[in-house]
N, C-alpha and C positions, 0 to 999 in steps of 0.2 A: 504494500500500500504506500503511495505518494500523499504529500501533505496537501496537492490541490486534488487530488480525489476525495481526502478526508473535507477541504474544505467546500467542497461541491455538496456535502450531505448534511451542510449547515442546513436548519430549517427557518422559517420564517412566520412569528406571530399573527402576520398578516392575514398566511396561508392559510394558518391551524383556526384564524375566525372563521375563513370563508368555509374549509371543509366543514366545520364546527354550524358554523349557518343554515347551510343549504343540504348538506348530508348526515350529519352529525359524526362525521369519521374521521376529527381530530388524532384520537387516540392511532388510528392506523396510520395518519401522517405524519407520529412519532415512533410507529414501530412498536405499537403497544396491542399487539394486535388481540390477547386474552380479554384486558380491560375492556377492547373497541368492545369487541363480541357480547359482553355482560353491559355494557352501554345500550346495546341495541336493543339485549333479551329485557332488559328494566324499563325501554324506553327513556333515557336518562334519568333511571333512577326517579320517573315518574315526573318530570320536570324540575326536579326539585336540585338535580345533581348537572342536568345541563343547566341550571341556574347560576349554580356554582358555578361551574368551569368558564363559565364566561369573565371570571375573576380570574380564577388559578391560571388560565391558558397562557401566560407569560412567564409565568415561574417555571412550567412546565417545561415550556420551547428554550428558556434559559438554561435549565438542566439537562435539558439532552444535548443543546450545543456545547453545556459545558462540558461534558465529557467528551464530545468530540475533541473540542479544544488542546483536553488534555493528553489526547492522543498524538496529538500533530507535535503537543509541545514534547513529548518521550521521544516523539519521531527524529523532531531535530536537533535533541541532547543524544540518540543515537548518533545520526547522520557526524556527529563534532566528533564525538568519539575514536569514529574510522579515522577522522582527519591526522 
């Protein structure tokens, strides 16, 4: 893996609204695909939980880019290392 492969799999809040909007499949747009599934079978948790996530969905998308993050960032304390 390359560090602009990793950074091409950043995701974007904007996105995780609009799936979150019009489909309710934020969670699969972060790779969450067990949660998505129990999202759908609750109907958002009865509205109650896609209420919620209309709050959370930035923390969310922060946390999984952070660990992408920290991924690139090992990549290129590797990459120094060879040097």
């Amino acid at each position: 893996m390359n560090k602009y492969y990793l950074m091409s799999k950043m995701k974007s809040s904007g996105i995780a609204y609009l799936c979150w909007f019009f489909l309710g499949c934020h969670y699969a747009y972060l790779g969450r695909w067990g949660t998505q599934i129990l999202f759908w079978i609750t109907a958002g948790g009865l509205g109650i939980w896609a209420f919620l996530d209309l709050f959370l969905i930035p923390g969310k998308v922060n946390r999984y880019n952070r660990r992408i993050a920290d991924q690139i960032e090992e990549l290129e304390l590797l990459e120094e290392r060879k040097k």
